[in-house]
Backbone bond lengths (Angstrom), bond angles and torsions (degrees), N, CA, C in turn:
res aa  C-N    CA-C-N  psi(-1)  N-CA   C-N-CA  omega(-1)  CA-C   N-CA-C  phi
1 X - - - 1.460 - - 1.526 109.49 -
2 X 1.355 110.84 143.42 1.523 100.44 -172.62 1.650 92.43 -117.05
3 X 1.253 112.66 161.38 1.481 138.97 -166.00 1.479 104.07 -123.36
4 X 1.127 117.77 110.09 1.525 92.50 169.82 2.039 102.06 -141.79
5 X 0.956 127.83 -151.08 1.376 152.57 -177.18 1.796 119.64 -129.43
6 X 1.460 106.97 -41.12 1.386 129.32 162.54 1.625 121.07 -21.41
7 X 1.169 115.31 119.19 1.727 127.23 -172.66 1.908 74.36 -41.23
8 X 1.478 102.07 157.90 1.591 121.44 163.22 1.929 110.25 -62.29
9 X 1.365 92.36 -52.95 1.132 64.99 -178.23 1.553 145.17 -67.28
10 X 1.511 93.70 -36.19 1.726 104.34 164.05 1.694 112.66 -56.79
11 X 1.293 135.23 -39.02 0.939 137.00 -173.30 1.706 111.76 -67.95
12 X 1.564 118.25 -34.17 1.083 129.61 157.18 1.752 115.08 -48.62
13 X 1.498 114.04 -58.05 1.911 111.51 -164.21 1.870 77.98 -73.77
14 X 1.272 138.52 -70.97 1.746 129.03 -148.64 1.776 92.53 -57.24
15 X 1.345 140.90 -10.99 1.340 112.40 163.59 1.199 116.28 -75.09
16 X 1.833 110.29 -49.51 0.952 115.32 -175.06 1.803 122.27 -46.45
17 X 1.351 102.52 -44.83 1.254 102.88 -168.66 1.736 117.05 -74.58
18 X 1.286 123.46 -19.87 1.679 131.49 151.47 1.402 115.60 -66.91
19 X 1.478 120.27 -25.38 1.263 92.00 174.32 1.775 105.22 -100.69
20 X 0.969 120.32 -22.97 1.979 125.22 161.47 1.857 99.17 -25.61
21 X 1.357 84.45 -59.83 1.977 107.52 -168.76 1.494 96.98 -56.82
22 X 1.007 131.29 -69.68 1.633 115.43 168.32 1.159 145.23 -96.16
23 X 1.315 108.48 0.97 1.842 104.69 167.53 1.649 109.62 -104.83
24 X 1.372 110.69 -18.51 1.393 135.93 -170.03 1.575 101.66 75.55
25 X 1.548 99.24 158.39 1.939 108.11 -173.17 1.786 99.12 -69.19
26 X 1.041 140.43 -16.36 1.481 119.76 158.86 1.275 127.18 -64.69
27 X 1.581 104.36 -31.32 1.711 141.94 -171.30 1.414 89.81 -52.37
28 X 1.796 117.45 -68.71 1.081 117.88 177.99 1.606 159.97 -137.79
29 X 1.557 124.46 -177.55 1.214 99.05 -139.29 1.486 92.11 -102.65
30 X 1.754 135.07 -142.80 1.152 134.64 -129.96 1.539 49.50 -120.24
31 X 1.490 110.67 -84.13 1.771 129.82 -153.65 1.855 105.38 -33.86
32 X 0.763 104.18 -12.39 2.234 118.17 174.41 1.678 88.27 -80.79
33 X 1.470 92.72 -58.87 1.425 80.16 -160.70 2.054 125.53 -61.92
34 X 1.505 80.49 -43.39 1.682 86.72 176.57 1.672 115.49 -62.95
35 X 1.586 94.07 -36.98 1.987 89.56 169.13 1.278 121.10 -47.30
36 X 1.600 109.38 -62.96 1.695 105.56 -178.58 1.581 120.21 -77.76
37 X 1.357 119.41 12.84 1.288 121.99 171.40 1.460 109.85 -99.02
38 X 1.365 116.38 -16.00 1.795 131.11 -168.46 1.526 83.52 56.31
39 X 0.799 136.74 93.92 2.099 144.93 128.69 0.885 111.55 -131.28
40 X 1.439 106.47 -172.62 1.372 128.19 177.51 1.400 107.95 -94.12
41 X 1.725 123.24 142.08 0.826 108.93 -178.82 1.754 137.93 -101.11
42 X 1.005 86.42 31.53 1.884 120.48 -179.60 1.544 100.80 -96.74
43 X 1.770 114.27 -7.57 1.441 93.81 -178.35 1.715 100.30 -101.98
44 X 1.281 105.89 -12.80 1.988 91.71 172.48 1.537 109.86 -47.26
45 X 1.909 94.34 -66.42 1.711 106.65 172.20 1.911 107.53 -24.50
46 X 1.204 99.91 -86.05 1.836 91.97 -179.52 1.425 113.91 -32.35
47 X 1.162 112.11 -88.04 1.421 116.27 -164.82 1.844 111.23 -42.30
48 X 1.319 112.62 -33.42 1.600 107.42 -143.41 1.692 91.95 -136.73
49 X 0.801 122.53 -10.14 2.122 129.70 -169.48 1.286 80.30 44.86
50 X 1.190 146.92 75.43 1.615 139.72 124.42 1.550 114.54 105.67
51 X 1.105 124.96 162.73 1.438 125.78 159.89 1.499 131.41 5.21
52 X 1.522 78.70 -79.31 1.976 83.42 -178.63 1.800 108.65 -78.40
53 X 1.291 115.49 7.88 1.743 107.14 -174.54 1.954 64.94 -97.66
54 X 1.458 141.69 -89.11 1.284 121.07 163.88 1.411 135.76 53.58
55 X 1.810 98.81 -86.52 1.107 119.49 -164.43 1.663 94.76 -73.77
56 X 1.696 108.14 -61.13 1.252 116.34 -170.84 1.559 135.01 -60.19
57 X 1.605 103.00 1.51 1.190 126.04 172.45 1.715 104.69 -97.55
58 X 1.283 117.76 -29.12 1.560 115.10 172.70 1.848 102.20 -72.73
59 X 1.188 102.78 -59.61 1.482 103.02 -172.18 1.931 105.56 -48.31
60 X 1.222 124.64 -59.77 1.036 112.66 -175.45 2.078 127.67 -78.92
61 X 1.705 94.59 -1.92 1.576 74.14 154.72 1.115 104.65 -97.29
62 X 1.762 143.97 -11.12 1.488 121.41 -170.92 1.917 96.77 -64.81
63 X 1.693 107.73 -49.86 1.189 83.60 -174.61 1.352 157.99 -121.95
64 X 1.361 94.13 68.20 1.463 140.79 161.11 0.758 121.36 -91.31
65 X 1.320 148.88 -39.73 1.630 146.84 122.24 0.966 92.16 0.38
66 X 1.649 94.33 -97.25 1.608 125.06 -146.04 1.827 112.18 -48.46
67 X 0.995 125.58 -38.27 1.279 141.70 175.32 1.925 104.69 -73.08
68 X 1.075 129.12 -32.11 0.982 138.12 166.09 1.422 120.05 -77.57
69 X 1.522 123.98 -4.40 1.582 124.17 156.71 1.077 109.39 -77.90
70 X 1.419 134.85 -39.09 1.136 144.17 174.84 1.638 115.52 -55.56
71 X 1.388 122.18 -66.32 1.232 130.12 168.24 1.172 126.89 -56.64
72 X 1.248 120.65 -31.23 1.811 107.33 135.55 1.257 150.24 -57.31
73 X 1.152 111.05 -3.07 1.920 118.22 171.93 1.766 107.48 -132.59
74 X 1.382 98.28 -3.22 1.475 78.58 -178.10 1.930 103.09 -121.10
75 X 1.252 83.49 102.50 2.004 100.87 -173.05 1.864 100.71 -42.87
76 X 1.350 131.46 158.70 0.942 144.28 178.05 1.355 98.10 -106.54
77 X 0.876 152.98 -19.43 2.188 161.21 142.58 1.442 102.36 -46.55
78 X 1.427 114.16 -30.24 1.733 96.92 -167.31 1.494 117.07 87.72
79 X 1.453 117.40 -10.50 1.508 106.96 -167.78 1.319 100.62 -108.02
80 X 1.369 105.74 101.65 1.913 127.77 -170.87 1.555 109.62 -148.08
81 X 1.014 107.67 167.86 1.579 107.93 151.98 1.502 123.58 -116.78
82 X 1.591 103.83 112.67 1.650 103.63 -160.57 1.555 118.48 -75.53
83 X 0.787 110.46 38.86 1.373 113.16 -174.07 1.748 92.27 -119.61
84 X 1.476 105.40 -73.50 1.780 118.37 -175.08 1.762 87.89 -57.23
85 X 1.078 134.60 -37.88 1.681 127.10 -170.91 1.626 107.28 -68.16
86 X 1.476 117.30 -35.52 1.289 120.72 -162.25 1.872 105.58 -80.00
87 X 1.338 91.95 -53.27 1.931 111.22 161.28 1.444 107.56 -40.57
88 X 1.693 145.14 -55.27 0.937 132.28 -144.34 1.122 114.88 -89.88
89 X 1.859 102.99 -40.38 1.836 116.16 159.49 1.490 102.13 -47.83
90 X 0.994 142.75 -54.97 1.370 162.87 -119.44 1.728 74.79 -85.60
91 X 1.130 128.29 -76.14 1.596 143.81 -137.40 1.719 81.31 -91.15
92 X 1.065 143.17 -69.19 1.365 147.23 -171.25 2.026 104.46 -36.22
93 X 1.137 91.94 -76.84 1.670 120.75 171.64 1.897 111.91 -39.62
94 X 1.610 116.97 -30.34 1.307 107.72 152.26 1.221 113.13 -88.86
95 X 1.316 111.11 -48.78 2.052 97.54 169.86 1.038 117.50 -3.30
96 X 1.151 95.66 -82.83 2.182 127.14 -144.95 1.750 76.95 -76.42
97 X 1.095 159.36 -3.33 1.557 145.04 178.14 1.787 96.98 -95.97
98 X 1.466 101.43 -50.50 1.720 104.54 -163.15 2.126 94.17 -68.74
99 X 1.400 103.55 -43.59 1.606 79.45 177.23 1.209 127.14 -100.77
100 X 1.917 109.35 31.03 1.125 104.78 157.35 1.480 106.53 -142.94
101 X 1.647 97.50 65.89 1.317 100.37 -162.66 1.733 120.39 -116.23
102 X 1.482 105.04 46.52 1.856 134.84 148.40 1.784 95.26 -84.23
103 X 1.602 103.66 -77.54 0.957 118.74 -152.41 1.799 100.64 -59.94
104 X 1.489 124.63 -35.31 1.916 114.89 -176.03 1.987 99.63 -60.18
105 X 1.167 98.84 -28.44 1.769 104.54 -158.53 1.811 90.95 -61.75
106 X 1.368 92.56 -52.62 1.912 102.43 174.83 1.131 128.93 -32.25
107 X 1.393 90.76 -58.67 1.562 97.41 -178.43 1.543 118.38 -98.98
108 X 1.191 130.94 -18.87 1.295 127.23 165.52 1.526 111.66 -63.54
109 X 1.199 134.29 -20.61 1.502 166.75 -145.05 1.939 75.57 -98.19
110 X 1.405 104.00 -101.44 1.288 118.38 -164.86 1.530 123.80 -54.13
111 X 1.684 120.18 -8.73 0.991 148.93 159.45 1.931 124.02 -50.27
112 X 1.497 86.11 -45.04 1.160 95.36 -179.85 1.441 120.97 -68.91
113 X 1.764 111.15 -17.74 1.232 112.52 -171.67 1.377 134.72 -77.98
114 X 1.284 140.80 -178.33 1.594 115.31 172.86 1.633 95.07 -110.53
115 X 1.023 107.89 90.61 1.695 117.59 163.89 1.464 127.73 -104.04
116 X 1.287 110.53 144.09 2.035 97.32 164.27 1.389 128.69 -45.44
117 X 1.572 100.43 -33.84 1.484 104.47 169.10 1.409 124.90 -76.64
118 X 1.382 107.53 -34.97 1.797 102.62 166.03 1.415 124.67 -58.66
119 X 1.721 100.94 -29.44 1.771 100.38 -168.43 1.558 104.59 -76.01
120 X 1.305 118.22 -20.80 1.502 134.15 -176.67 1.483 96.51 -60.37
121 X 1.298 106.76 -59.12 1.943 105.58 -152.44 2.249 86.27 -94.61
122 X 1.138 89.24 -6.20 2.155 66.69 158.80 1.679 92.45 -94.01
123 X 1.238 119.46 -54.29 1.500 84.78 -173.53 1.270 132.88 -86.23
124 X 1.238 118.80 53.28 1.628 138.59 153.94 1.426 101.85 -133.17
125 X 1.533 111.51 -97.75 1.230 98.04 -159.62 1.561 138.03 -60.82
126 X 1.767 108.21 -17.38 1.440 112.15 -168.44 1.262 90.07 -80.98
127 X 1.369 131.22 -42.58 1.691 121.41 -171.93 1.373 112.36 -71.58
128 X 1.302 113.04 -22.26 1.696 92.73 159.38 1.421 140.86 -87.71
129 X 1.419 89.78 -25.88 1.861 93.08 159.47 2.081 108.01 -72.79
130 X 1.034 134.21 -26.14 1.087 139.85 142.37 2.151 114.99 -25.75
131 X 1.093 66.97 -83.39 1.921 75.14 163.31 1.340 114.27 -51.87
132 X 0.650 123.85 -91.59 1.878 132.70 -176.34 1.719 98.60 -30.21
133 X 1.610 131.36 -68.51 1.593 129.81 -172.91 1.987 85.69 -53.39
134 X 0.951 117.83 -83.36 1.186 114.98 -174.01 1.295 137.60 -27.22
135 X 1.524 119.91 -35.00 1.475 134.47 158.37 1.445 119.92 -61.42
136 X 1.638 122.96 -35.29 1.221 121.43 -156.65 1.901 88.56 -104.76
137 X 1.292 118.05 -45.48 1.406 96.87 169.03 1.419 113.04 -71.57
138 X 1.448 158.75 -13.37 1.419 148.77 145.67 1.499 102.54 -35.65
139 X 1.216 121.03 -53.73 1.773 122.59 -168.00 1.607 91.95 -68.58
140 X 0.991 138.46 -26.80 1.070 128.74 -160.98 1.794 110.14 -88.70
141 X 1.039 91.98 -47.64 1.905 109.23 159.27 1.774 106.27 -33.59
142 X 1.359 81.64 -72.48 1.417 99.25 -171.79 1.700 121.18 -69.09
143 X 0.857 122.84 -0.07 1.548 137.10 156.25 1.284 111.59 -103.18
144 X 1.198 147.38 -21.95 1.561 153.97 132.53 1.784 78.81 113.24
145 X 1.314 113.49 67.11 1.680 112.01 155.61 1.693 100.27 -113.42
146 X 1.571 122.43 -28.34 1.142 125.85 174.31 1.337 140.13 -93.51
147 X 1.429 150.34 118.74 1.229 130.06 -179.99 1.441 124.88 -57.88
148 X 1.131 115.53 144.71 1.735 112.19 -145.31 2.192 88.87 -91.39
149 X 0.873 103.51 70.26 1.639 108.70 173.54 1.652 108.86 -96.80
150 X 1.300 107.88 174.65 1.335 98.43 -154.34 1.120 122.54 -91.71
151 X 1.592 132.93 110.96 1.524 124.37 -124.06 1.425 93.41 -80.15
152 X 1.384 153.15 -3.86 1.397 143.35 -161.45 1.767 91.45 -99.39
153 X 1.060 109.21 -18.94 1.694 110.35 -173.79 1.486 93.70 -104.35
154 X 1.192 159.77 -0.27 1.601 154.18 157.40 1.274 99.70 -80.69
155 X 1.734 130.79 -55.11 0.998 121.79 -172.04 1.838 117.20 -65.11
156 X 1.372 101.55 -35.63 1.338 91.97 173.07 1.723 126.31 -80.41
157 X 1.203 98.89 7.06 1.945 104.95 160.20 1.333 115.78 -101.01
158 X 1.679 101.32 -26.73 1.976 95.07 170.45 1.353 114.56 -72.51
159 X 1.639 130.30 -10.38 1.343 142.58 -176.34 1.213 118.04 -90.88
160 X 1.679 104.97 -42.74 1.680 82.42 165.84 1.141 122.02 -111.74
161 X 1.580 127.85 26.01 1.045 132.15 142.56 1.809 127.08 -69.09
162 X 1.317 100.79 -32.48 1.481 101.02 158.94 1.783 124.78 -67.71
163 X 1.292 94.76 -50.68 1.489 95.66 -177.60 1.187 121.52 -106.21
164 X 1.089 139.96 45.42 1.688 162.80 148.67 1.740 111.44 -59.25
165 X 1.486 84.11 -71.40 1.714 90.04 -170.16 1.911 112.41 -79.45
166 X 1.229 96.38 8.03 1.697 98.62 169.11 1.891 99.37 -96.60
167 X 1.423 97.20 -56.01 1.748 102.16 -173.07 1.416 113.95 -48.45
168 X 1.131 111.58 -38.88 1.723 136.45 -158.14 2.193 99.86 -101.49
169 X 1.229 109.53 13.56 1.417 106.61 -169.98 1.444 107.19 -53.55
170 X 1.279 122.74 -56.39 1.463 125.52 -170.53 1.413 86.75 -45.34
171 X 1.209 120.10 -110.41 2.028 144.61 -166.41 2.116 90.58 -17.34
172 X 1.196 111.10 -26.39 1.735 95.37 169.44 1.447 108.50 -71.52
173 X 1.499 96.23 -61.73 1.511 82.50 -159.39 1.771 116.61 -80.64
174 X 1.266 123.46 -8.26 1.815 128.99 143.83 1.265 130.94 -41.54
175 X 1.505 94.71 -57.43 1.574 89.10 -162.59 2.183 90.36 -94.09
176 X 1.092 113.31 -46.12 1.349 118.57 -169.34 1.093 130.59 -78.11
177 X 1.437 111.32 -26.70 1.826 116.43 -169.73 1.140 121.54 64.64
178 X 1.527 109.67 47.93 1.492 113.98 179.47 1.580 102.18 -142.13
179 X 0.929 129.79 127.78 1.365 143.56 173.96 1.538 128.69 -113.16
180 X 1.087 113.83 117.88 1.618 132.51 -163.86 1.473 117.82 -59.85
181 X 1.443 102.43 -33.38 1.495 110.13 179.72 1.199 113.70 -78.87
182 X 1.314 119.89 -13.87 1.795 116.83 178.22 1.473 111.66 -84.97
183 X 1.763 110.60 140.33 1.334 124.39 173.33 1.656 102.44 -50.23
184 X 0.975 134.06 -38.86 1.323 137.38 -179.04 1.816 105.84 -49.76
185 X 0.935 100.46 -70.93 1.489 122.25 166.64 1.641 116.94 -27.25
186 X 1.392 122.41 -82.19 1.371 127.50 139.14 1.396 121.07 -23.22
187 X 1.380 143.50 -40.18 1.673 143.73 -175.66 1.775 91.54 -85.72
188 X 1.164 123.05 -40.53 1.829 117.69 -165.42 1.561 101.95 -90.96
189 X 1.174 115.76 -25.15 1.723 106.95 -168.57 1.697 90.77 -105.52
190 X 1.114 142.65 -12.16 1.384 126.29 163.24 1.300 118.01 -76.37
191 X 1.385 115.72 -32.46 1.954 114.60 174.11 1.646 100.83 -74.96
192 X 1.367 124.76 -0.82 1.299 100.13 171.01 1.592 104.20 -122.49
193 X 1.284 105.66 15.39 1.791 108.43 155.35 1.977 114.14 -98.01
194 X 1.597 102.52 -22.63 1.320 98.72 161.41 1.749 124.41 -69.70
195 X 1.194 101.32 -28.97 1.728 113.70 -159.45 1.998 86.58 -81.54
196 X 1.472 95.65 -32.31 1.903 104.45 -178.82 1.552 98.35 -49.78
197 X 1.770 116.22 -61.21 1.139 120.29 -159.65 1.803 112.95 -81.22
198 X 1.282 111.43 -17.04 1.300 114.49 165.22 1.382 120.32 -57.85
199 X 1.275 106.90 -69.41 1.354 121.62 -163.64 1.814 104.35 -72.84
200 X 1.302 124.96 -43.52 1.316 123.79 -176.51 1.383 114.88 -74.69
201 X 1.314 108.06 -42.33 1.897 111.90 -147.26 1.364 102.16 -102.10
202 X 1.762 113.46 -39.04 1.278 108.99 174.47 1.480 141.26 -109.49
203 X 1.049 133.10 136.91 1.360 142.92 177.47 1.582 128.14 -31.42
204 X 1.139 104.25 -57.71 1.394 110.12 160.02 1.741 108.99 -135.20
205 X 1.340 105.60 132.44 1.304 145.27 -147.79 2.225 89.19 -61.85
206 X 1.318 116.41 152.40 1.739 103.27 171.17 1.382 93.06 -79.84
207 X 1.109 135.57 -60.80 1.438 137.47 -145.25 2.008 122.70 -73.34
């Protein structure tokens, strides 16, 4: 049972989203949820109309964040440097996963599925983070800092190189001894998404 001080409603999505993370959202029910929150369970209904209003309230604050690392380094003018622009999302975009990393496992988890609600948030949010990776490596082509490879196949190695070690958290920290949520974690797996984008994507190396 959790105890907290926390407005209801927030205290409602942070149960929800630990127990999503280990029983999974089929795993569990409203009555899980109101148990380990100590409420009533007439207040999901209010706040959330149930489960799946729930789920779709986790999915769309992760990605608003997450879509919002992006839209901070990557100018809508074009006048950047796509290389330092692509790196900074790059380092931002594991951040915001490692310290919110119950809730990335959730939704990368439920992401994978073919739902009404997934096809909704690809066509908003995945096509705009789509847009944005895609714009800043095009500039990059086109300023000759990048090798001109085929940008639908870069983006899909910068994707599941980002979201691997969130989806895959258990089998890290079991089999490997590495854990996603630690700053440590974030400082060692971003120098080897920079050394990724050095050595693969660009032409001549920053360093």
């Amino acid at each position: 049972m959790i105890t907290s001080k926390k407005p209801t409603k927030a205290l409602i999505m942070e149960t929800a989203i630990r127990l999503f993370h280990t029983q999974g959202y089929n795993g569990t029910s409203v009555r899980d949820i109101a148990k380990k929150a100590n409420i009533n369970l007439a207040n999901i209904s209010y706040y959330f109309n149930g489960k799946h209003g729930l789920l779709e309230a986790c999915l769309i604050t992760f990605f608003e964040g997450y879509v919002k690392c992006l839209e901070e380094e990557i100018s809508i003018d074009g006048e950047q440097n796509p290389s330092q622009c692509l790196l900074r999302s790059l380092n931002k975009m594991l951040s915001y996963q490692s310290e919110n990393h119950y809730l990335s496992r959730v939704v990368w988890r439920e992401v994978s599925m073919d739902t009404q609600i997934v096809r909704e948030i690809i066509a908003s949010y995945l096509r705009k983070e789509r847009y944005l990776l895609k714009k800043v490596i095009e500039a990059g082509i086109k300023m000759g800092e990048f090798r001109p490879y085929p940008i639908p196949y870069v983006i899909i190695q910068l994707k599941s190189m980002l979201t691997m070690p969130f989806l895959n958290s258990q089998h890290l920290c079991e089999i490997w001894n590495i854990f996603p949520r630690e700053h440590y974690f974030v400082e060692k797996y971003y120098t080897m998404l920079e050394n990724w984008v050095e050595c693969t994507l660009m032409i001549e190396p920053i360093h």
